[in-house]
C-alpha positions in Angstrom: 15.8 -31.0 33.1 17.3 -28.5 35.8 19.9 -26.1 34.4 22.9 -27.2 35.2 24.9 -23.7 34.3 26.2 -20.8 35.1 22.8 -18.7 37.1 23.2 -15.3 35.3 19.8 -13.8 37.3 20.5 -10.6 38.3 23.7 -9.9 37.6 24.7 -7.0 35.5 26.4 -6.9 32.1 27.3 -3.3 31.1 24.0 -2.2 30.3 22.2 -5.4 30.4 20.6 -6.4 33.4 19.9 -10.3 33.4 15.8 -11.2 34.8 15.6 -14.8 34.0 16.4 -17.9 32.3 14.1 -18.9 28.7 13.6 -22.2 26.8 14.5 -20.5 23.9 17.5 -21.6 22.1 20.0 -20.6 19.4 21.4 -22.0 16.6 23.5 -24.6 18.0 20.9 -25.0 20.9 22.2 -23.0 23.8 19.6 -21.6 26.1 19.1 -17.5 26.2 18.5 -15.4 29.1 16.0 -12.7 28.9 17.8 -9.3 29.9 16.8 -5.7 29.8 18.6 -3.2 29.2 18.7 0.1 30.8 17.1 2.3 27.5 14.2 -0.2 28.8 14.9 -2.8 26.0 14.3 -6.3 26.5 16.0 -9.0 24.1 17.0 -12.4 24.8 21.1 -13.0 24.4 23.3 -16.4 25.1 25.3 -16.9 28.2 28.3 -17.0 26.3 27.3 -13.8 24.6 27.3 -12.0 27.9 30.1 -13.0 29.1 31.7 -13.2 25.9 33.9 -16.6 26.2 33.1 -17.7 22.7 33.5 -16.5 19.9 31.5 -18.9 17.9 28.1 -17.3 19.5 28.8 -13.8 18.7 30.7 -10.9 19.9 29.9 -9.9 23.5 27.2 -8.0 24.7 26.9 -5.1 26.6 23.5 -3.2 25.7 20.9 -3.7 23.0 22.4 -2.1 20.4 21.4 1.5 21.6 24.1 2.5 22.1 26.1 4.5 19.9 22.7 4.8 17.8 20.3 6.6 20.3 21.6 9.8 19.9 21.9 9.4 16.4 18.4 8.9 15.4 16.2 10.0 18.6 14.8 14.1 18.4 15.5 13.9 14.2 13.3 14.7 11.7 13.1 12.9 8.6 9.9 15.1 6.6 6.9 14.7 8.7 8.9 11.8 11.1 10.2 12.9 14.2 12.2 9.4 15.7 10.8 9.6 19.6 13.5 6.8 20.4 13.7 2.9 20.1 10.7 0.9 19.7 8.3 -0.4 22.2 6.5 -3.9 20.8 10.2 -4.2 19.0 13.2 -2.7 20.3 15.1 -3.3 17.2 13.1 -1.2 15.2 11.9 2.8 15.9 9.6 4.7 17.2 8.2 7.4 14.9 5.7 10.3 15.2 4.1 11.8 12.0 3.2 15.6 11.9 -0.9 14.3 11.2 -0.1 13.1 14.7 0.1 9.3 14.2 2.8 7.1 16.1 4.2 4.0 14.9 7.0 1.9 14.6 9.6 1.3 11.8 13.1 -0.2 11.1 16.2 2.6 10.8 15.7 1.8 7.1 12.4 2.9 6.4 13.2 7.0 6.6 16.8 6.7 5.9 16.0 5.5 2.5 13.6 8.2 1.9 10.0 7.5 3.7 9.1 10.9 4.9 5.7 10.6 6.3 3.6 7.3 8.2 1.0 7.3 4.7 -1.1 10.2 5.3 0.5 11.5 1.9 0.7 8.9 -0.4 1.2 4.7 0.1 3.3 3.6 2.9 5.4 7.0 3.5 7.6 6.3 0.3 8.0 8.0 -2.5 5.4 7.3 -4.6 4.4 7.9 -8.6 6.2 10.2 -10.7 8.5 11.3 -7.4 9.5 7.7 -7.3 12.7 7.1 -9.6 11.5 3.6 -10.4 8.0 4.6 -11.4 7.1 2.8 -14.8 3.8 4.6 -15.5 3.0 7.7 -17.6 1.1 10.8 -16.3 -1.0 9.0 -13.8 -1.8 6.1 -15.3 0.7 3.7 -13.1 2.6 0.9 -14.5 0.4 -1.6 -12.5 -2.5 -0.6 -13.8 -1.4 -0.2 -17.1 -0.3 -4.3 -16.6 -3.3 -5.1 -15.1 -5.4 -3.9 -18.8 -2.8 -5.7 -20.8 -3.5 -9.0 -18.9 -7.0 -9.1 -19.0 -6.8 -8.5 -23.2 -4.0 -11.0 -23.0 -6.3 -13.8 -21.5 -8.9 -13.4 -23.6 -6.2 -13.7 -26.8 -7.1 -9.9 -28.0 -5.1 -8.1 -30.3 -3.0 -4.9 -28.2 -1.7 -2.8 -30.2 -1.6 0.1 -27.9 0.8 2.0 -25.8 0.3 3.6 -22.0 0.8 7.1 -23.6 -1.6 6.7 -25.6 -4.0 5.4 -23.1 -2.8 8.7 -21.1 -3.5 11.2 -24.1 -6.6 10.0 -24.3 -7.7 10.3 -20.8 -7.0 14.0 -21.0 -8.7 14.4 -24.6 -11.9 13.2 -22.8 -11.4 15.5 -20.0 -10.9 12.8 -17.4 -14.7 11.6 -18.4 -16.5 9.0 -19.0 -17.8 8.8 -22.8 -21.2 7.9 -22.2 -22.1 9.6 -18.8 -20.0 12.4 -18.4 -19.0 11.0 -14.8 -15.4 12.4 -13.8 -13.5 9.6 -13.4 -10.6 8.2 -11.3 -7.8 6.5 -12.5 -5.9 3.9 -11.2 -2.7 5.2 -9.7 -0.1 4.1 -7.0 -1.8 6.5 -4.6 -5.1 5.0 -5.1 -6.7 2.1 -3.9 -7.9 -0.2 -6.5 -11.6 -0.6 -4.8 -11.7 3.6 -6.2 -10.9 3.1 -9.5 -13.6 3.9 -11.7 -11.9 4.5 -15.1 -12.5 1.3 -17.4 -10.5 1.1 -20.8 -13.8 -0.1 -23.5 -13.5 -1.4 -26.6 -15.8 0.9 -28.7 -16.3 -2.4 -31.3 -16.0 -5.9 -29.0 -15.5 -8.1 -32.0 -11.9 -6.6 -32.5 -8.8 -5.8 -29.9 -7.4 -2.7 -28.4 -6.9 -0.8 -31.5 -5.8 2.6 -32.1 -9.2 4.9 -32.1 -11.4 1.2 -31.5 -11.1 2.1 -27.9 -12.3 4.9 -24.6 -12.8 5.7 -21.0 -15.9 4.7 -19.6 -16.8 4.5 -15.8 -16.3 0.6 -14.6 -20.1 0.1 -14.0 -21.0 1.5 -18.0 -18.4 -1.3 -19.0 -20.2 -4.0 -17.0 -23.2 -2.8 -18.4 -22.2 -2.7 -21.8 -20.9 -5.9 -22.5 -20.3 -6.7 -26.1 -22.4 -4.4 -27.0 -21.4 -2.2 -29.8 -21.6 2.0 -28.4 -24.6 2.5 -31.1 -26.4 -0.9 -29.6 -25.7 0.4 -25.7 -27.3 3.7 -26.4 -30.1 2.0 -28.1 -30.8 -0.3 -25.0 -30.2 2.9 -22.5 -33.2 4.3 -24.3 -35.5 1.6 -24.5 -35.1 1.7 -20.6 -35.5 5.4 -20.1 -38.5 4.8 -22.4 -40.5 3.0 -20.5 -38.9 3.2 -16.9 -41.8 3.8 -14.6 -38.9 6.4 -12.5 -39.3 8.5 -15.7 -42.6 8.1 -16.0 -42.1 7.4 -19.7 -40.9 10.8 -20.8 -37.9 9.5 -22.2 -35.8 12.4 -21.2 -33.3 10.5 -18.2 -34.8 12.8 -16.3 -35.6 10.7 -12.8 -38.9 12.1 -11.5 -40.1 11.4 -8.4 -43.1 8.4 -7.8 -46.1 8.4 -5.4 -44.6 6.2 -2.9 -41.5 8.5 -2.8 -43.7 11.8 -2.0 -45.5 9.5 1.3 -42.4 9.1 2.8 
């Protein structure tokens, strides 16, 4: 159906320069004009908001909403932001330039509530672990991961009797090791992803819960591999395989030594 209104095309309202009628529609299904305004902004707006004759579709408008903002925002620094100006895939939001050299786009919200780099320092730009006043984990043993352990026990109906600073403690006591191997580990933290966690919580006897002194640190893969095996079992099994491994040419020391076909290659 032709429109049968008011043709807006390329007239001129403040800053907003009208380009051309849309089938998009608001709320009570009046058809908006595409307009750009002259920060280079584009948003669609009513008739009726343009020439403001009704207040039941909103105050008028006259620019994008750059006005009165622009300068408030645009050449600040906010940490490692600097705002460049308004937004180019979205005009409502702004566009920001990290000092690792990275540009992208974020609502006003995003560094005036504290976000001081694009990620490059920690998760999202915000302020992450300890720094963050909401953080609910202890040294760096975050509260999600520390939720994440007590679920898996509490699905398999185990006894927890433990607490995350005690977790912690013991993390340091082992220097950050695994028992077995020796292997640093990393644990999981807000700043890490979960995909590089390697610290597993083990149960040193699997026929009990988590226990004070039943349980250590062991690396993720020793965990898998060690089952419901008791530590004295593991070991045991570790041996048999060093034992007769052909890599160790049965020497029985874990000492990997190298075969025939790897000295042809």
């Amino acid at each position: 159906m032709p429109y049968k209104g008011i043709d807006l095309t390329g007239k001129r309202f403040g800053k907003l320069l009208v380009i051309a009628l849309t089938t998009e529609r608001d709320a009570e299904g009046v058809r908006k004009w595409s307009c750009r305004c002259d920060c280079g902004c584009d948003l669609l707006v009513t008739g009726f908001q343009l020439r403001g004759s009704s207040r039941m579709h909103g105050y008028k408008k006259t620019n994008c909403g750059c006005v009165g903002k622009i300068g408030r925002y645009t050449g600040r620094r906010f940490g490692k932001l600097v705002v460049l100006g308004h937004g180019v895939k979205n005009p409502g939001a702004w566009l920001l330039k990290c000092d690792c050299g990275k540009e992208f786009e974020r609502q006003s919200y995003f560094f005036r509530c504290g976000a001081s780099h694009c990620g490059c320092k920690g998760r999202a730009g915000w302020p992450c672990g300890v720094k963050h006043k909401g953080y609910k984990g202890f040294g760096e043993l975050s509260g999600n991961v520390w939720s994440r352990i007590k679920g898996s026990a509490r699905r398999r109906n185990l006894p927890f009797e433990l607490t995350i600073e005690y977790a912690w403690q013991l993390f340091l006591d082992q220097n950050r090791r695994c028992k077995f191997t020796g292997v640093e580990l990393i644990i999981g933290s807000v700043n890490a992803k979960r995909s590089q966690d390697t610290a597993s919580l083990d149960r040193k006897d699997s026929s009990v819960g988590y226990l004070i002194g039943n349980v250590q640190w062991v690396h993720k893969q020793i965990n898998v591999m060690k089952g419901a095996l008791s530590d004295a079992e593991f070991i045991e099994w570790c041996q048999k395989v060093t034992r007769n491994s052909p890599l160790t040419n049965g020497a029985g020391d874990g000492i990997v030594r190298s075969t025939d076909s790897d000295q042809r290659t």
